[in-house]
C-alpha positions as CSV (number, residue, x, y, z in Angstrom):
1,X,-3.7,-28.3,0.8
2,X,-0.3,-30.0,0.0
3,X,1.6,-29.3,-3.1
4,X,3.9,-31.6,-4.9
5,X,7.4,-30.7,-5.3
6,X,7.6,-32.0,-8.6
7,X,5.0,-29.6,-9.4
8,X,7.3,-26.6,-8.1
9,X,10.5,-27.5,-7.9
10,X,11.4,-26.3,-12.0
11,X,9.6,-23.3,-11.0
12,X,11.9,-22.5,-8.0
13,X,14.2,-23.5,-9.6
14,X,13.7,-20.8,-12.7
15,X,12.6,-18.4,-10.6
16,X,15.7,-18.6,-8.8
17,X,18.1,-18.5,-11.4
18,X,16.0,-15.5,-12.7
19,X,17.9,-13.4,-10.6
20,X,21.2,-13.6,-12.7
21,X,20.1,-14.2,-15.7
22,X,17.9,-11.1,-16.0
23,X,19.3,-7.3,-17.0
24,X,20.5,-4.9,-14.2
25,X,17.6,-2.7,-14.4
26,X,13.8,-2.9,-15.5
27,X,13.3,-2.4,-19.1
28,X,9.2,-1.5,-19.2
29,X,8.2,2.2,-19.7
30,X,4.8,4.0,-20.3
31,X,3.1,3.8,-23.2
32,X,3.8,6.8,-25.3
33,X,0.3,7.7,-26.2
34,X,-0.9,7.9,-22.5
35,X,-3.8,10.4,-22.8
36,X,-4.6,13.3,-19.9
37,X,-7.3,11.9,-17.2
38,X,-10.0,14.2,-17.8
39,X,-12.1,12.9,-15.7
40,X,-13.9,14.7,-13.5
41,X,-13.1,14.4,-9.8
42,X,-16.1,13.0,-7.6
43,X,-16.0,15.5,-4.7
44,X,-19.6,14.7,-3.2
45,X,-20.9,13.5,0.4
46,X,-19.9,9.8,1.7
47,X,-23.8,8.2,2.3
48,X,-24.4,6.8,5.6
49,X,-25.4,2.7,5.2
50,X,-25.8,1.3,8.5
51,X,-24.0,0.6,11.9
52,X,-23.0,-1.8,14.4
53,X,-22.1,-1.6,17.7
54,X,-17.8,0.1,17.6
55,X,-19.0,0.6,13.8
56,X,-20.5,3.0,11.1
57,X,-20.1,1.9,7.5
58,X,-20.2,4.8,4.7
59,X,-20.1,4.6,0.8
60,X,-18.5,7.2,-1.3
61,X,-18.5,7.8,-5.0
62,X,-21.1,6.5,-7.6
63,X,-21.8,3.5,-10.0
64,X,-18.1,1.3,-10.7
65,X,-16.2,4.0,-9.1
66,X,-17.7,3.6,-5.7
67,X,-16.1,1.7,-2.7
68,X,-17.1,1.4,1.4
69,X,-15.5,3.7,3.8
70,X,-15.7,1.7,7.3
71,X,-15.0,3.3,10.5
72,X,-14.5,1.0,13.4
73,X,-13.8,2.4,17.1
74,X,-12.6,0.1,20.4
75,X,-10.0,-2.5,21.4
76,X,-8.2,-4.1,18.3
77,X,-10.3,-7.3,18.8
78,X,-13.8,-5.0,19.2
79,X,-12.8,-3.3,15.7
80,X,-11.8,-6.2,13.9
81,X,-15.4,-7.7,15.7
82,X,-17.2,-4.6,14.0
83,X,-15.7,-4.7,10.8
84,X,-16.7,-8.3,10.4
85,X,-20.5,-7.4,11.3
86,X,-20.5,-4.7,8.7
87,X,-19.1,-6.7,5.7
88,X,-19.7,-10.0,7.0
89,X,-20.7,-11.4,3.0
90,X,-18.1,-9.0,1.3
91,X,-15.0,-10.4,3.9
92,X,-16.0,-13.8,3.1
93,X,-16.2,-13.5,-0.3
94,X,-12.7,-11.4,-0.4
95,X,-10.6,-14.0,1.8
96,X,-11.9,-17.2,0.0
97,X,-11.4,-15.3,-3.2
98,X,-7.9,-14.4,-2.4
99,X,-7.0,-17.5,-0.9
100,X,-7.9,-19.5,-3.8
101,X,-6.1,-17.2,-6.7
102,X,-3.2,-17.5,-4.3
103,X,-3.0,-21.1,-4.6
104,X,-3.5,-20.9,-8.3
105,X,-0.8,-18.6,-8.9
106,X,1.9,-20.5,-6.5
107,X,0.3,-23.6,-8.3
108,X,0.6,-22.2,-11.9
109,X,3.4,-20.0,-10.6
110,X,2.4,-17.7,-12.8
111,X,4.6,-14.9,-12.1
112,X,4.1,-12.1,-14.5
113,X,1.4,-10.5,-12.1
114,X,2.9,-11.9,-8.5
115,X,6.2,-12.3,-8.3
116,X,6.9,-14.4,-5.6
117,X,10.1,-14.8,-3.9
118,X,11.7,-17.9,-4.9
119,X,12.9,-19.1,-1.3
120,X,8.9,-19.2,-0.8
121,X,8.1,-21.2,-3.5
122,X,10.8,-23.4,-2.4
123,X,9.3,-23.2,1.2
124,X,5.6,-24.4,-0.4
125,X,7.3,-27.7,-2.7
126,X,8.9,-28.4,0.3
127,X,6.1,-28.4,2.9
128,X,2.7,-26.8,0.8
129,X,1.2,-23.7,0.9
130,X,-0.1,-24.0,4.6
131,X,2.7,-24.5,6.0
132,X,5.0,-22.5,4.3
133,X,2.9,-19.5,5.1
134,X,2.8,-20.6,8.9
135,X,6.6,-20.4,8.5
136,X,6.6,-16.9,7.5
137,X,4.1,-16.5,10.6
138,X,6.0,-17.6,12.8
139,X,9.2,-16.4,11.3
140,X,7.6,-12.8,11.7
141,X,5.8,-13.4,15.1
142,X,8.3,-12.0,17.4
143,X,8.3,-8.5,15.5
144,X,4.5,-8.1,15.0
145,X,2.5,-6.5,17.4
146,X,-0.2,-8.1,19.3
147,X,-3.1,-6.1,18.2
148,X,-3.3,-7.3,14.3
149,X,-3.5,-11.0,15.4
150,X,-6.6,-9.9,18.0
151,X,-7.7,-7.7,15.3
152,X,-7.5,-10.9,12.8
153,X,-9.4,-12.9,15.7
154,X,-12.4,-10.1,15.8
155,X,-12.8,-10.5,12.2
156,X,-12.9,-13.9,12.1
157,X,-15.4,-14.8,15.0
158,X,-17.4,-11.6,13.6
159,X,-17.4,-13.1,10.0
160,X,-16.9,-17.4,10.6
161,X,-13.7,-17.1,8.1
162,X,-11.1,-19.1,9.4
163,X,-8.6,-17.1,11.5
164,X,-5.3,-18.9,10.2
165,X,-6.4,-17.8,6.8
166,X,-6.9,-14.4,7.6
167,X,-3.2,-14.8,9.1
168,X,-1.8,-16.6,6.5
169,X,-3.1,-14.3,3.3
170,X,-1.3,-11.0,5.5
171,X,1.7,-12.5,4.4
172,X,1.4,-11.9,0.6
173,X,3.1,-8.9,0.9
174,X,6.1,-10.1,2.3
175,X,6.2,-12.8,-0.3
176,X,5.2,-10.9,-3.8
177,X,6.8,-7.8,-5.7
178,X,4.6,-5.1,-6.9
179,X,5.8,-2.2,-9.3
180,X,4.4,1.1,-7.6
181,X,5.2,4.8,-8.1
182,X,5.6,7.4,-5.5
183,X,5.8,11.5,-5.4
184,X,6.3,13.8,-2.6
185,X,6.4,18.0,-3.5
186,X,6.4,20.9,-1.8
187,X,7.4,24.3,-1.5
188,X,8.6,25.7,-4.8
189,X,7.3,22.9,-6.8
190,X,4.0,23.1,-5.6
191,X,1.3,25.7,-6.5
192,X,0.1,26.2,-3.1
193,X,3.7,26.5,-1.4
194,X,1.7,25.6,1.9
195,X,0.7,22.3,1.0
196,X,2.6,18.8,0.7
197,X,1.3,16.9,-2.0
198,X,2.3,12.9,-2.1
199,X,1.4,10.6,-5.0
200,X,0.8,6.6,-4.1
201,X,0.5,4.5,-6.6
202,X,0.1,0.7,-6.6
203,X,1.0,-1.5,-9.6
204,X,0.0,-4.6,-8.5
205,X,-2.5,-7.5,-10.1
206,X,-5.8,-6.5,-11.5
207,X,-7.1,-10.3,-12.3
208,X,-7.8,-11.4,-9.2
209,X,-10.0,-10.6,-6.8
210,X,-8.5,-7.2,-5.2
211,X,-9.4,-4.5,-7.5
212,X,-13.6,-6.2,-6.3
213,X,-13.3,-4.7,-3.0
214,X,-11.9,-1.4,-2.4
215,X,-12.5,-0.1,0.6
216,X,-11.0,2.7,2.8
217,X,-10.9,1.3,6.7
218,X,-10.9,4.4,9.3
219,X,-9.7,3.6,13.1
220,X,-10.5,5.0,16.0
221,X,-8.6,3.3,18.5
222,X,-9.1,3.8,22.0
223,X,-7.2,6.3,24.2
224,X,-3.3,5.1,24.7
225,X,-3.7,3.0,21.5
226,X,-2.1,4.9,19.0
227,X,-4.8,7.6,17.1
228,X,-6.7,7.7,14.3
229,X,-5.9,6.6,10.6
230,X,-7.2,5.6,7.5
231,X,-6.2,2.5,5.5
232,X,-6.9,2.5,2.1
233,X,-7.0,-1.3,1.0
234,X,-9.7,-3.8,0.5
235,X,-12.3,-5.5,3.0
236,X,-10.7,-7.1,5.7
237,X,-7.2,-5.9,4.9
238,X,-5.8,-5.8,7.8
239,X,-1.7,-4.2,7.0
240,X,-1.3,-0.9,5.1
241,X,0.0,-0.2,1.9
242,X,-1.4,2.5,1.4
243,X,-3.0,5.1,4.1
244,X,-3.0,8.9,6.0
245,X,-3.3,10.0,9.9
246,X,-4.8,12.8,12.1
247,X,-1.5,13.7,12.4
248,X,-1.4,14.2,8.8
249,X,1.2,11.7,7.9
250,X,0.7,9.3,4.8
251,X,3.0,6.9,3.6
252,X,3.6,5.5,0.0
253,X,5.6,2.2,-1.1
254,X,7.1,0.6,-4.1
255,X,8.3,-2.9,-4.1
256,X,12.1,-3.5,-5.4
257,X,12.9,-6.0,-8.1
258,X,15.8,-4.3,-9.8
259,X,18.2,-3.2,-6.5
260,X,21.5,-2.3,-6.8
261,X,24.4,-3.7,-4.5
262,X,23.7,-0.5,-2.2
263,X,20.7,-2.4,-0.8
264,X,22.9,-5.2,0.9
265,X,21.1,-8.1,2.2
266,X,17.0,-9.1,2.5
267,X,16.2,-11.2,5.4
268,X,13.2,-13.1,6.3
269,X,13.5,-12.3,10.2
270,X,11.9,-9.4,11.0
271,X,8.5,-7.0,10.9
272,X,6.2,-7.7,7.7
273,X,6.3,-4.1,5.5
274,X,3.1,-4.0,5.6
275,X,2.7,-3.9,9.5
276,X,5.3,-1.5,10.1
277,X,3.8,1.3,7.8
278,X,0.7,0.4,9.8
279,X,2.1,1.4,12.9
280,X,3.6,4.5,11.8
281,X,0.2,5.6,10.8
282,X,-1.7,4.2,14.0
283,X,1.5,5.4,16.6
284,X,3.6,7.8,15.1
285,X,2.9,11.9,15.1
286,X,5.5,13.4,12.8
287,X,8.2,12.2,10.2
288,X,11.0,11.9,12.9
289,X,9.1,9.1,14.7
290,X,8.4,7.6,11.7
291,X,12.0,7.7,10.3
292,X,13.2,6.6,13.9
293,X,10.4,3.5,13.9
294,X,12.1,2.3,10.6
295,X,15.6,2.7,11.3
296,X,15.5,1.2,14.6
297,X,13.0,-1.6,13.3
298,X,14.5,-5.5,12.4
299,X,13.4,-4.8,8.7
300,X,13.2,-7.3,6.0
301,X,13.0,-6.9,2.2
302,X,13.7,-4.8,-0.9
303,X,11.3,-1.3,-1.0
304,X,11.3,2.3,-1.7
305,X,9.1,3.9,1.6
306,X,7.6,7.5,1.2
307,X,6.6,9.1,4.2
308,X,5.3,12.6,4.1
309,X,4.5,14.9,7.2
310,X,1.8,17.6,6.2
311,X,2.3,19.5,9.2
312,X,6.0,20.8,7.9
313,X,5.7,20.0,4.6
314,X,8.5,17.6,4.8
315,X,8.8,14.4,2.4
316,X,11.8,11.2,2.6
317,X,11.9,8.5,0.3
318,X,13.5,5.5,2.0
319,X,15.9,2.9,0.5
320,X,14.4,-0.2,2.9
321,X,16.1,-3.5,3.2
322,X,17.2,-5.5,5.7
323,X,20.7,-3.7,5.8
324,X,19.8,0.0,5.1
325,X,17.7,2.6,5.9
326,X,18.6,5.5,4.2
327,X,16.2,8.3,3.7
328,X,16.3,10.9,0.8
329,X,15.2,14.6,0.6
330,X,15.6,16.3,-2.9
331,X,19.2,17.3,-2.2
332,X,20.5,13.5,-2.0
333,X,18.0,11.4,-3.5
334,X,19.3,7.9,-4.8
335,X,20.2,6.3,-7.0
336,X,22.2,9.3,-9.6
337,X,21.3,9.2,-13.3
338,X,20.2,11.1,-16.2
339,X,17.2,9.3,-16.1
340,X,16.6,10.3,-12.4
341,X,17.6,14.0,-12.5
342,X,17.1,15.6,-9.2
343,X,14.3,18.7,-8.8
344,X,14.2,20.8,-6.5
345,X,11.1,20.4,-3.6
346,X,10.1,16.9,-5.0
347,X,11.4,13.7,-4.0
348,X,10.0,10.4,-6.4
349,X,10.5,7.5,-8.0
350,X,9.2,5.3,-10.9
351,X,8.2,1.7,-10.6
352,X,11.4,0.6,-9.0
353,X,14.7,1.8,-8.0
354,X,16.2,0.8,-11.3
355,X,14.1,1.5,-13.9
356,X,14.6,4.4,-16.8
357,X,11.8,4.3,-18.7
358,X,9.7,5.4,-16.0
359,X,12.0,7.3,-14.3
360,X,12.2,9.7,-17.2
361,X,8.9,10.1,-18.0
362,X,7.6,11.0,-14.6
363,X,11.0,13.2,-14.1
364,X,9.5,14.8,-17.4
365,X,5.7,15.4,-16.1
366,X,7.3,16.7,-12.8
367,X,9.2,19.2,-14.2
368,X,6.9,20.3,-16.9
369,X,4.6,21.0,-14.6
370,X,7.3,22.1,-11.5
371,X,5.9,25.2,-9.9
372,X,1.8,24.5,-10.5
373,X,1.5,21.4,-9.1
374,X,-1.8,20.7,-7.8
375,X,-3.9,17.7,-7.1
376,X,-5.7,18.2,-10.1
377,X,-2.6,18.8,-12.3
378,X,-0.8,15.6,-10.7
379,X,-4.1,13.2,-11.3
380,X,-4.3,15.2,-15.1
381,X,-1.3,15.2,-16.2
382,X,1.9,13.3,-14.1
383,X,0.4,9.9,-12.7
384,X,-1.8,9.4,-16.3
385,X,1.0,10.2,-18.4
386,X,3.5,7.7,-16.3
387,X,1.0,5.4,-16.2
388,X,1.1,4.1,-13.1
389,X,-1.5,3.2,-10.7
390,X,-2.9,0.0,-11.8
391,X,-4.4,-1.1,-9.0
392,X,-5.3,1.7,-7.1
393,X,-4.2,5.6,-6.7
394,X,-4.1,8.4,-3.5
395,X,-3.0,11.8,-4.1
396,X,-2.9,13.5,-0.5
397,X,-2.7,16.3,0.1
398,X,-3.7,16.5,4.3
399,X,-2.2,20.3,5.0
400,X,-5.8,21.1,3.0
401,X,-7.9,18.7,4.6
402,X,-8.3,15.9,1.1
403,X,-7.1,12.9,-0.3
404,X,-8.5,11.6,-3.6
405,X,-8.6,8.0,-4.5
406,X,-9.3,5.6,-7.6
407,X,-9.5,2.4,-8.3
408,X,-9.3,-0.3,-11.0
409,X,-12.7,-0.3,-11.7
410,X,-12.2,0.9,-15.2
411,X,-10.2,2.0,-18.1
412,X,-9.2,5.5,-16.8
413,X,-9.9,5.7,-13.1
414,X,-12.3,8.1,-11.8
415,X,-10.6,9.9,-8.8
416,X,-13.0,10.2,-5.5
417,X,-12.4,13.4,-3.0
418,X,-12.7,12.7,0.4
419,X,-12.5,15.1,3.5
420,X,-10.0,14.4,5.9
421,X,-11.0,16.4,8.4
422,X,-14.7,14.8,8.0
423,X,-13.3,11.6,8.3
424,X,-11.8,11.5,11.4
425,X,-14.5,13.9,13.8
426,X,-17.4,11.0,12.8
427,X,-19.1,10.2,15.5
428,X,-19.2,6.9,17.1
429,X,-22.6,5.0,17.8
430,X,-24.5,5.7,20.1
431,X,-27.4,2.7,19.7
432,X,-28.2,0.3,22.3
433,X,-27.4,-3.2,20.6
């Protein structure tokens, strides 16, 4: 498909003046009648569907609230293969779905629920969609790892979509801003002082096609391949945004739209976000790895990174760009303002890294509640109230062995309990196929 410049160009060109003509900082904040989720938490058995050969697919929760857990075991290519066999209808319907709300948005550029980056739409009236993505592709190429294009070519041969699709759509995240929320607490803030609890939650679109396929992806890679992980995404999502380890890390993310000058520069030369916190939760065992991955790492764009490490109860938030790496405990945590007081044993942040309104209100839950945080009490009472989490919500907490999940399947998001521990002993098959 080939777009018309005249469609895009006054788009790119708004878009890009956008960037001066807006205020310094973010202006939304949660709605001040944001009731409690009293919900209850589903905390019952995942039920055994079927298996392939390198796969075993699982479904927890009940009714709306319900998504696939997939576990897939092997060479990259064998558990992109197995995925594919699994949810060969539900991967074909999510990519073609995707693709095409893609092109309506860049079409329509209808930016209020992706925000793409204006050099992109500038790319697509230049070239079209196709190519402009394979630009990014190749752009990113020499920083990616291997494995996720074999992966990409399992799933494709497993599933008959095409494989420069699959490519192409991993790119969205490079390209669009999402507002998120993130939480990490511990020690005195937290009721059980030996527990980490982290908060992920993802503000992204809910009218197209994503919030249709939840699914939580567990890998068993084989032996000198990295170690297990789970990705909590959608079918055939093949980056993390979202996800935990066996070595009890977990990461979190919030895309930036309102920086301040202490970010520096964004670059389009360097590892997609979305596949480095991948490899931190398929490589790395503790939060020094992690924290040396990203500051060694050719980064790109404008984010806030979480990354917690159960095992010490230890939690930075990272100021990510292109020129910095900086990562925050509670003693230093960026940026300084009365609307983003600093508490001690919890490090977070509120839609962006600019942005009172939600700053304040999640400061407020925090510390109202500093001291008896609990899973329970941060599902109740901090993320409800902040009102973040549009798209979909984890609040791990791995030191006890659980993570609980929603998703936008509904007004107030029922919150599934899954065992960590659980997940990762399954067993591989053992059929003859």
């Amino acid at each position: 498909m080939t777009l018309k410049m005249d469609v895009l160009l006054p788009v790119v060109c708004l878009l890009a003046g956008l960037k001066f003509s807006i205020a310094a900082e973010c202006h939304g904040k949660p709605d001040p009648n944001a009731q409690q989720n009293l919900n209850p938490i589903w905390g019952g058995q995942v039920k055994f569907l079927r298996e392939v050969k390198n796969g075993k697919l699982y479904q927890a929760g009940i009714a709306q609230d319900a998504f696939y857990v997939v576990h897939v075991w092997g060479t990259p290519y064998e558990m992109g293969y197995a995925q594919g066999q699994l949810l060969k209808t539900e991967a074909n319907l999510f990519m073609n779905s995707v693709w095409r709300y893609l092109e309506e948005q860049v079409i329509q550029a209808i930016n209020a629920t992706l925000h793409f980056q204006p050099w992109f739409l500038k790319d697509v009236a230049d070239f079209g969609l196709d190519a402009a993505l394979d630009l990014e592709l190749t752009i990113t190429r020499p920083y990616t790892g291997r494995y996720f294009a074999e992966e990409a070519q399992g799933l494709a041969d497993a599933t008959g979509v095409d494989f420069k699709m699959i490519e192409r759509i991993h790119m969205i995240g490079e390209l669009t801003k999402g507002d998120c929320s993130m939480m990490g607490a511990w020690g005195t803030a937290v009721k059980d002082p030996n527990s980490l609890l982290q908060l992920r939650a993802l503000d992204w679109n809910t009218d197209g096609p994503f919030k249709d396929f939840p699914q939580v992806t567990v890998y068993h890679p084989n032996p000198g391949h990295g170690h297990a992980f789970a990705n909590i995404g959608w079918t055939a999502w093949l980056g993390s945004i979202t996800g935990f380890n066996k070595e009890q890390l977990a990461i979190s993310e919030i895309g930036v739209a309102f920086p301040d000058k202490t970010f520096g520069h964004e670059s389009r030369f360097g590892i997609p976000f979305t596949y480095i916190l991948r490899d931190v939760l398929q490589f790395d065992k503790s939060l020094g790895e992690a924290t040396e991955r990203m500051r060694n790492a050719r980064r790109t764009c404008d984010l806030i990174l979480g990354v917690g490490d159960a095992k010490i109860r230890e939690f930075r938030g990272i100021q990510y760009s292109a020129a910095v790496a900086n990562f925050y405990s509670d003693i230093d945590m960026e940026p300084t303002a009365d609307w983003h007081p600093r508490i001690p044993n919890v490090v977070y942040y509120g839609m962006d890294w600019l942005c009172p309104g939600f700053n304040q209100v999640l400061a407020r839950q925090i510390q109202a509640n500093h001291g008896a945080l609990t899973p329970d009490v941060i599902i109740r009472d901090v993320v409800s109230i902040e009102q973040s989490g549009s798209l979909h919500i984890a609040v791990y907490d791995l030191a006890n062995g659980f993570v609980y999940i929603a998703n936008a399947r509904s007004s107030q998001e029922t919150f599934i309990r899954l065992n960590t521990t659980e997940l990762f002993a399954v067993s591989p098959p053992t059929g003859v196929y």
